[in-house]
N, C-alpha and C positions, 0 to 999 in steps of 0.2 A: 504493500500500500504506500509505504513514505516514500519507493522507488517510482510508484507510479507518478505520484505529486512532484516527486522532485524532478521527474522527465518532463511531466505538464509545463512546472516552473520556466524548466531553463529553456523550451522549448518558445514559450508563447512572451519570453523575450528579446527572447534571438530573431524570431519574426518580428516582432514590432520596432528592434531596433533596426535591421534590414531596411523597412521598409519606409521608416524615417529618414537611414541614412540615402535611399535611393532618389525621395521625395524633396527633401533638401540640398543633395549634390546635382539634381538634375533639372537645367537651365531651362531646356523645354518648356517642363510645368511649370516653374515660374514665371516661366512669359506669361503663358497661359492664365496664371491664377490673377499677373495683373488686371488682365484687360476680362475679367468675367466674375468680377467681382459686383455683389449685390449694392448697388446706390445707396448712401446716406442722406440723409435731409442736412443740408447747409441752409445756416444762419446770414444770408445771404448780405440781409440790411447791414451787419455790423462793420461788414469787410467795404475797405477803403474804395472809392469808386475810382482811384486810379491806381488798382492795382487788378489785375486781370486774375481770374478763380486760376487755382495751379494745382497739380496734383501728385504725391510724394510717394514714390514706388516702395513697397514692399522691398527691400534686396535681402536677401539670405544674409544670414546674422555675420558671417565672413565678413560682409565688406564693410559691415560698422561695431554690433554689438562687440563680437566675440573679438575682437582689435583689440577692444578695454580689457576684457577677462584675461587677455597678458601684460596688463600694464606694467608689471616691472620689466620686462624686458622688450618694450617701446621702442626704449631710445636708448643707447648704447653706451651714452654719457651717467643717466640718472635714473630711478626708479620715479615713474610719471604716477601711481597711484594715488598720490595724494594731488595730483590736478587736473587729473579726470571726473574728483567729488561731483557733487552739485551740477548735473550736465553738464560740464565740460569749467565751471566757472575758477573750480579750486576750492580749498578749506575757506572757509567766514574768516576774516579778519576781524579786531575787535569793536566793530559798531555795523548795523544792519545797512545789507545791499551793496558792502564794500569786501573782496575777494581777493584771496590770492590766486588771480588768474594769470595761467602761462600764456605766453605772449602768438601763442603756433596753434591754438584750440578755436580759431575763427569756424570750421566746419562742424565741430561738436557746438556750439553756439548757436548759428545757424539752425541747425537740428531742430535743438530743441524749441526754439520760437515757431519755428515752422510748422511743426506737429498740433500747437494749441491756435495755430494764426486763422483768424476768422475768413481767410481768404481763400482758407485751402478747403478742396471741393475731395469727397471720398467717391464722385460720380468723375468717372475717367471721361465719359461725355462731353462733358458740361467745361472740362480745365482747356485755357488757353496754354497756359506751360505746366513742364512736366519738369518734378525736381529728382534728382537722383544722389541720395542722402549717403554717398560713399564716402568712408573719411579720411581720403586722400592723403592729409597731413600725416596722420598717424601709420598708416601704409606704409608711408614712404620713409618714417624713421624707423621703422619696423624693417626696414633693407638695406637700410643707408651703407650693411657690412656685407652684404651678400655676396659672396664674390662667384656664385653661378648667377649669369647674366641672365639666363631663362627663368630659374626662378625667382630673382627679383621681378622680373617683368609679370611672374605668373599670373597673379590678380589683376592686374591692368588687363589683359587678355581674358580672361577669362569676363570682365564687366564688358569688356565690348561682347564676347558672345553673347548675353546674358542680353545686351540692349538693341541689337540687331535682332534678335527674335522677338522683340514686342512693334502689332501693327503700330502702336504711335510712334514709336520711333521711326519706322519705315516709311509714314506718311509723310512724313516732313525732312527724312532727312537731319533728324536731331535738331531742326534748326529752334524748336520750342521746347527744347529740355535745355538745361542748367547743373552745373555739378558747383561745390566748394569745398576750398583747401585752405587750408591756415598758416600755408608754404610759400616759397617763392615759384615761380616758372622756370628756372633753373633745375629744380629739383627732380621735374618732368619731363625734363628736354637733354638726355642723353644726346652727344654727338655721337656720327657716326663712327668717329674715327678715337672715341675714348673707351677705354678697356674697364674690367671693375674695379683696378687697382688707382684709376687716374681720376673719378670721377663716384660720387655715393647717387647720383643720380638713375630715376628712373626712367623709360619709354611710354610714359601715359598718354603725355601732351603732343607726343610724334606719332599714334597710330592716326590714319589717315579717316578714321570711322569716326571719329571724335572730334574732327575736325569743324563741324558746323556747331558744333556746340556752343553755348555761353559760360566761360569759367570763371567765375568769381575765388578771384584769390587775394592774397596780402601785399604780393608784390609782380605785376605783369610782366612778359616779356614785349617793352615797349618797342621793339623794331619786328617783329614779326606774329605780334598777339592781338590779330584786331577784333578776336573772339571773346579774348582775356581783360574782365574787368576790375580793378584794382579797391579792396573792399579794406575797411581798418583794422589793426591790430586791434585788440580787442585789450579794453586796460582793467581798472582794477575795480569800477563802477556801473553795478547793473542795477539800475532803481525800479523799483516797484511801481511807481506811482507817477505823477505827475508833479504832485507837491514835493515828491521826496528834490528833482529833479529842478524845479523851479527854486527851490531851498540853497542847494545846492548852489546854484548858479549866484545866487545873491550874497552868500558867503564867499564866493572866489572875487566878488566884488568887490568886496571888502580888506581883503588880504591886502599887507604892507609889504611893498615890493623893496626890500632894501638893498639891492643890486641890480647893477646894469642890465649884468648876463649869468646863465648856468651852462653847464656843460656836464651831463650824466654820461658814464662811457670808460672806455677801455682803448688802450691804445693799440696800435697794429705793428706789429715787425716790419723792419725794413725790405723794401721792395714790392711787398703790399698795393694792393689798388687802391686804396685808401687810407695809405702811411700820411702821404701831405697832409692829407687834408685833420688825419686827428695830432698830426703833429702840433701842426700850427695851432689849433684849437687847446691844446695843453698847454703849451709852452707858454702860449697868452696869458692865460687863464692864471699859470703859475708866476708871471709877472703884477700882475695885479688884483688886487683889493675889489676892484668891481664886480668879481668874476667868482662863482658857488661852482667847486670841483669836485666831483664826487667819482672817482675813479674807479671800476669797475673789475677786477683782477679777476676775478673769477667768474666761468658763463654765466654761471647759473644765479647770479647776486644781483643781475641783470633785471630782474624782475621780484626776489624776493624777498626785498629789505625796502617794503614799499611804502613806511613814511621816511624812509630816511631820504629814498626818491621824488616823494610827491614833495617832501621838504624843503628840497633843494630850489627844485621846479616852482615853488608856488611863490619865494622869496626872489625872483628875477623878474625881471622888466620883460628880458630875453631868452629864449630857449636855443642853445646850437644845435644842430642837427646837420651833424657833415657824415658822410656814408660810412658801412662799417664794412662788415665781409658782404653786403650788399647795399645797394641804393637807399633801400629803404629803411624805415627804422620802426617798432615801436613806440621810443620815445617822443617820435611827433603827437603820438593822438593821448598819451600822456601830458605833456604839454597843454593840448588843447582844454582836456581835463580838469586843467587849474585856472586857466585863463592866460597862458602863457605864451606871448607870440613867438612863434616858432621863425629860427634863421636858418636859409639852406643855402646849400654852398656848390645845389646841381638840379636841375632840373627835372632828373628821371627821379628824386627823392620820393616826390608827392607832387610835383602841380602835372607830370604826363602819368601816374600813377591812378590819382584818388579823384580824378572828373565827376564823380556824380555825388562828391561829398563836400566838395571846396568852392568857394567864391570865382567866379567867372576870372576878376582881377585881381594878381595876388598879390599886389600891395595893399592891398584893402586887409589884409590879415596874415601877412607876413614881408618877409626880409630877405632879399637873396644875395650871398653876397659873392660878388666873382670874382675870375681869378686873377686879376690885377688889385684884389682889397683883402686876398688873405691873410699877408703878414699885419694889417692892420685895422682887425674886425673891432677892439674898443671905441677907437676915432670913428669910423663908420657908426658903429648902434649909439653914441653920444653924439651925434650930430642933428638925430633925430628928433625933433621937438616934442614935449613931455603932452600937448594936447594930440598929437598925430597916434604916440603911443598908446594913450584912453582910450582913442577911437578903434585903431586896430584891435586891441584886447576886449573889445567889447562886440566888434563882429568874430574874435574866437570863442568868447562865450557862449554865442549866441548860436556856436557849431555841435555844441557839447551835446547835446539832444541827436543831432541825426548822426553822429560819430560812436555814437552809445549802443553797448549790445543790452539790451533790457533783460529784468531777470524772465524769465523763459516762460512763467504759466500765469503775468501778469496778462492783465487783458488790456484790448483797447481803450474800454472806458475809461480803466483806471491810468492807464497810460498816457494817453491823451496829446500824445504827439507821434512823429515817424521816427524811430531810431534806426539804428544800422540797415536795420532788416528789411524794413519797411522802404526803406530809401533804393537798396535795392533791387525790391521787386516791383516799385514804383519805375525805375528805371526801366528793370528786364520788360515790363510790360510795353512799353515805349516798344524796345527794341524790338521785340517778339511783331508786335503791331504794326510795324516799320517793316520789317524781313516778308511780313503775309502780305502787305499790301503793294511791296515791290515786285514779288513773286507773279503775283493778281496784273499786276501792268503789264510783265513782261508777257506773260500768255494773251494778253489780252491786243497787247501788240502786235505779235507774231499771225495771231488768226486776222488782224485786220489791214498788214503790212503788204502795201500794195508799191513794186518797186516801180520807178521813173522809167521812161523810157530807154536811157542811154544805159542804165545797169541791166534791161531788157533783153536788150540789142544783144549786149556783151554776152551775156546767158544763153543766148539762141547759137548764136555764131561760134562761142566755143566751145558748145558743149552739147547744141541737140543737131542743129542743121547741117546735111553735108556740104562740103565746098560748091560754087556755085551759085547756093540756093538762094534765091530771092526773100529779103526780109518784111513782111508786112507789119505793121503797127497797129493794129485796132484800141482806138480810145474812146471810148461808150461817153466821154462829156463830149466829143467833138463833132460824134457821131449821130445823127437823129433816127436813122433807119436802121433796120435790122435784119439779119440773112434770112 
């Protein structure tokens, strides 16, 4: 008897794990299960009118959950489980809505607002875009050591098979889905000709299927990403509310700026892409009394010694921001944060970067400074009259809201502005809207594209009539009768 039980046991396990693992290994059925899934009722009134219904695919717990369930072995540097807490935001710091959040968690972020967002429709019908909640970031620190090149690549591959077999994706050509990463486009964009010992980079951004896509990331590749949209680092402030956020702001108001300029950071070895420029930015800094130095030695301090950061930040007139191991920085939207006009010292930083988050003209809320004024950025920021300053710091205040990743299950009411999120899928909608209605001309052109005579002519003669042949023109406006 207890032999029989125990063969029932092991038996009617062994089937149901099978058939588990058959059902969630295989990409098929999940296309499937996308697009035949039974309709929800959306709360239609509450969602923003300029942001179009979108719809967030199911993916096998691969491409996001089960990423987390290895968080100590992430990142290759640090055990990340203690800033994956709280969807993606980090442990609470000591007063509500303020987090230690890692600086690379922009797509866990995302996520989570997206999932409660009044905009997203559970009828695949009804979505003008389609989101696909992969978490890219963590993916790819997840490989950064892999030195077989196919298996780093393997999830990459395996999400394009995965999006290739659902009809929406096939309709369009991807061109109404979206993905987000909390990486740069470096990360993504292996060259051909880099091995795995030259490069920690993946192939996600170069498969050719993924190409019409819209990526929202942290930093674009601005000479070849006109698909790639540049979205904020995500800092250490996710408010609940509207008051919390309005409070906030009127407090950064008030703050005593007892310095010129700050400068948060770590310097770079020589020969560096970015040695000059934090050279010169120390060296300064280390000359004078104007200037809050807060030197950075270590990566990871980067982000989690966050009042000694927002300290520094919130006591300056000026925030520097000259590039690090890339373009971009966190500490800009930090900056922003306190009310701290931010100084760049390059263009790909943030103003061809963060377009659908920053002021049309960027002296309206910032400082650039070139490369004929680097050895002498205190002359330069003191030169600047102290009412021009009030006025910039008060159009970065005034940014702190749509720069903000909110906490994730607040709602709109209680939110009661656009933050990060909201900004851009206000945007994507645009885009999306933009991409169907040029699509719609072009066909619309082609059936109605009636060529001129002379390009006629050219088409008959070299390509249908034989030598010889005499060319006729028949033009039905010139003409009043008919054969």
């Amino acid at each position: 008897m207890i032999l029989k039980a125990l063969t029932f046991f092991f038996f009617f396990f062994g089937a149901t794990y099978l058939i588990y693992s058959y059902y969630t290994s295989n990409l098929h059925f999940l296309a499937y299960f996308e697009t035949h899934k039974s309709p929800v009722t959306q709360l239609s009134e509450q969602c923003d009118p300029d942001i179009a219904p979108f719809y967030i695919y199911n993916l096998a717990d691969r491409f996001n959950e089960a990423l987390l369930s290895n968080c100590s072995n992430l990142d290759p540097w640090m055990n990340m489980c203690t800033y994956i807490d709280n969807h993606g935001m980090g442990q609470l710091l000591n007063k509500s809505s303020w987090y230690n959040t890692y600086q690379f968690n922009a797509d866990m972020l995302f996520h989570a607002r997206a999932i409660n967002h009044p905009c997203r429709t559970h009828d695949v019908s009804s979505a003008l875009m389609f989101y696909i909640p992969f978490y890219a970031s963590l993916y790819a620190q997840s490989v950064f050591y892999e030195y077989n090149l196919t298996r780093r690549d393997t999830m990459a591959v395996n999400l394009v098979d995965y999006l290739l077999k659902l009809p929406t994706f096939q309709r369009h050509g991807g061109h109404d889905h979206f993905l987000v990463s909390g990486l740069m486009a470096w990360d993504f964009l292996r060259g051909p000709d880099q091995d795995a010992h030259s490069t920690r980079s993946n192939n996600l951004l170069n498969l050719p299927q993924l190409s019409n896509l819209s990526i929202l990331i942290n930093e674009r590749n601005t000479y070849h990403g006109d698909n790639q949209f540049g979205i904020p680092y995500p800092s250490y402030f996710h408010p609940k509310s509207k008051d919390e956020i309005t409070s906030w702001q009127d407090e950064v108001r008030r703050l005593e700026r007892t310095h010129l300029f700050s400068f948060v950071g770590g310097a770079r070895h020589k020969g560096h892409n970015s040695e000059k420029y934090r050279s010169a930015v120390i060296n300064q800094c280390n000359r004078t009394e104007s200037c809050i130095l807060i030197l950075c030695k270590y990566w990871g301090s980067a982000w989690d010694a966050a009042d000694e950061i927002l300290g520094a930040l919130k006591r300056a007139r000026f925030c520097l921001q000259p590039p690090g191991d890339t373009m971009t920085r966190r500490s800009i939207f930090d900056s922003i944060l306190v009310g701290c006009v931010p100084v760049f010292f390059s263009d790909l930083t943030a103003y061809e970067q963060y377009t659908w988050y920053i002021p049309e003209r960027r002296e309206d809320w910032s400082v650039m400074i070139g490369p004929d004024q680097l050895d002498r950025i205190e002359e330069v920021l003191s030169q600047i009259p102290e009412k021009e300053i009030e006025r910039m710091r008060e159009v970065v205040i005034g940014m702190i809201p749509r720069v903000t990743y909110t906490y994730p299950n607040a709602t709109r009411a209680d939110i009661g502005f656009r933050d990060a999120v909201d900004t851009a899928l206000v945007e994507l909608t645009k885009w999306v809207r933009r991409s169907r209605r040029a699509k719609s001309a072009t066909r619309e052109e082609a059936r109605n594209w009636i060529p001129d005579e002379d390009i006629l002519e050219e088409i008959c003669l070299n390509y249908y009539l034989p030598e010889n042949a005499q060319v006729v023109l028949y033009n039905s406006e010139r003409s009043s009768h008919s054969d």
